[in-house]
N, C-alpha and C positions, 0 to 999 in steps of 0.2 A: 587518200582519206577514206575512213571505212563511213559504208552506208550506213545511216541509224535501220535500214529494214535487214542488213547483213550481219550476221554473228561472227565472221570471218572476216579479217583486213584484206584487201584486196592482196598483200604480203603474202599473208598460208594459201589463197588462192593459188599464187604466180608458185611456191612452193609445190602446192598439188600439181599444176603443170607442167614442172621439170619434172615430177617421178614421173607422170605418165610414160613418158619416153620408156620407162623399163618394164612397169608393172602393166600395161595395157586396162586397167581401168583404174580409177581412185574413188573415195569420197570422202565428203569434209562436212561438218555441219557450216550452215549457211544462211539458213530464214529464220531473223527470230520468230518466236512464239505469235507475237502478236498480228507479223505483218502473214505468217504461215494461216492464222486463221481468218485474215480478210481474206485473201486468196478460196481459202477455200469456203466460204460462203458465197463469194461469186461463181466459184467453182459449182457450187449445187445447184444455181440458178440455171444455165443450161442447159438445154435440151442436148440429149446425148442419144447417139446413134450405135446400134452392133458394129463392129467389126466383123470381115470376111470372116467365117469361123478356117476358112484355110485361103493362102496363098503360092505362089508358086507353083510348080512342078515337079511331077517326076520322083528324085531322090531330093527334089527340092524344097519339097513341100514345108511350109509352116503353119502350124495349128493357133490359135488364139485366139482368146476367149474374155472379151472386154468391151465395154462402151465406150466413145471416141467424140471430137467434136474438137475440129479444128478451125473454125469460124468464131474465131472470140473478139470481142466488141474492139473497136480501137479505145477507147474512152476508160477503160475500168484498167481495174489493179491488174491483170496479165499484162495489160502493154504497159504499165507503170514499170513493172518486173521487168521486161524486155529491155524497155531505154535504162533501169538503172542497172541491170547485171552489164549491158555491155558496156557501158562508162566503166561499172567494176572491172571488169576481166580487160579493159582496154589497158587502164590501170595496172592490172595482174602483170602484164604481159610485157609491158610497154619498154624493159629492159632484156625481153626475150628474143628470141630469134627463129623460134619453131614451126613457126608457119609458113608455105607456098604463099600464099595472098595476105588481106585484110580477111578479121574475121568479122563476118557480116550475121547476126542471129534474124535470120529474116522467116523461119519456120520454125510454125507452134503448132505441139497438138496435147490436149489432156484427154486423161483414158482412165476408166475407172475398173475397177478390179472387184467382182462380187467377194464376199467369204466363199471359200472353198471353187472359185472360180479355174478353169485350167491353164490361167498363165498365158503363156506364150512361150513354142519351144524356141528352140537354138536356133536362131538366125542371125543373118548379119545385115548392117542398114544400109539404104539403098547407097550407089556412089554418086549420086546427087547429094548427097549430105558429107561433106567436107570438113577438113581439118578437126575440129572437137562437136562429141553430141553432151550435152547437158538435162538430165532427168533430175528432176526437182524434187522430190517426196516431199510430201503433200498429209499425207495421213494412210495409217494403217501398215499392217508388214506381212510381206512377202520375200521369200530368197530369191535374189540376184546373184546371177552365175556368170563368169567367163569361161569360155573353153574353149578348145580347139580347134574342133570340128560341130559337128550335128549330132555327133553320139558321143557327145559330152567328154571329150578325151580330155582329161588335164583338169577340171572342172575345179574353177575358186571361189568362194561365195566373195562377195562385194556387200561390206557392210551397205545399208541404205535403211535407215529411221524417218519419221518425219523431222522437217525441216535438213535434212541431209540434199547434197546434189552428187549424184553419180555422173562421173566424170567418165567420156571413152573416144580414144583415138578415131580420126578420120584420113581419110585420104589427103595426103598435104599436110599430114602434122610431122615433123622430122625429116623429112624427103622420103618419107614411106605412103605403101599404098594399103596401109593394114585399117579394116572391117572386122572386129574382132567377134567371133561368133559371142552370143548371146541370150538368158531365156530366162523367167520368171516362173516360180513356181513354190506347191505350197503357203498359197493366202488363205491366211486365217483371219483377215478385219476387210471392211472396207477400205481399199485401198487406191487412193488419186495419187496421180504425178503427170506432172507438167513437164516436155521436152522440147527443148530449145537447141534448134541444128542449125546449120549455115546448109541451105540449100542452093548448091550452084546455078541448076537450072531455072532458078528465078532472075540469076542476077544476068544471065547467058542472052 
């Protein structure tokens, strides 16, 4: 049954999760209008933190350049989103067979993106973060890329609008171990999104 906050039947979801298997990321529209902007007035209520402006090591290094804040209230409309996307995607799935385990959305973090901010390059997300990662677009636009490597080899922009959710493989989706490189760049608005991963080492 589709959510009255979901633009999407839980149906083109379970659709978006069989392509993943070929195309390594998707996106769908997902939040309506209205429930996209309750979100994000609690969204602005938050106090928000820098990000490292780098990570990693070496040839490993990743740059990024965003405000963050993964302590969000249990009571408000993020954990409303939480318990009704996985009722959705439980739904989505539920004739699937894609996944290692249960998928469990037990990590959140929203991150905001100034105009003209420098993104974050190509990286890939940690292997604590399992089977599917979930980015919610929130407001504002920036280009999302997949690609190969760290020097952009292959590079495909991944539609991502507000109210869209960018869809991307994790370790345990398909009996694979693919982390698919990653990076944002060129924002021109203010730009939120909200990411919703299955962190294993919570559930460990």
């Amino acid at each position: 049954m589709n959510h009255p906050w979901f633009s999407s039947s839980p149906e083109m979801l379970g659709r978006a999760v069989q392509i993943l298997q070929h195309v390594r990321s998707i996106s769908i529209p997902i939040l309506t209008d209205d429930f996209r902007n309750i979100l994000l007035e609690e969204a602005k209520r938050y106090p928000l933190r820098p990000a490292k402006n780098t990570v990693g090591t070496a040839n490993n290094l990743v740059h990024q350049d965003m405000l963050l804040q993964d302590q969000l209230k249990g009571d408000g409309a993020f954990a409303e989103l939480v318990v009704a996307f996985q009722q959705h995607f439980d739904e989505a799935i539920s004739e699937q067979n894609y996944f290692s385990a249960p998928v469990v959305f037990n990590d959140v973090m929203l991150q905001k993106y100034e105009p003209k901010s420098g993104g974050i390059t190509p990286h890939r997300d940690r292997t604590d973060y399992r089977h599917i990662i979930c980015l919610f677009v929130l407001e504002g636009f920036g280009r999302f890329y997949i690609a190969d490597d760290r020097i952009k080899t292959n590079a495909v922009e991944i539609a991502n609008l507000p109210g869209d959710v960018v869809l991307m493989p994790g370790p345990g989706f398909v009996g694979l171990n693919d982390r698919p490189f990653h990076y944002l760049e060129n924002i021109t608005q203010e730009r939120w999104v909200f990411g919703l991963r299955h962190d294993q080492s919570k559930l460990d």
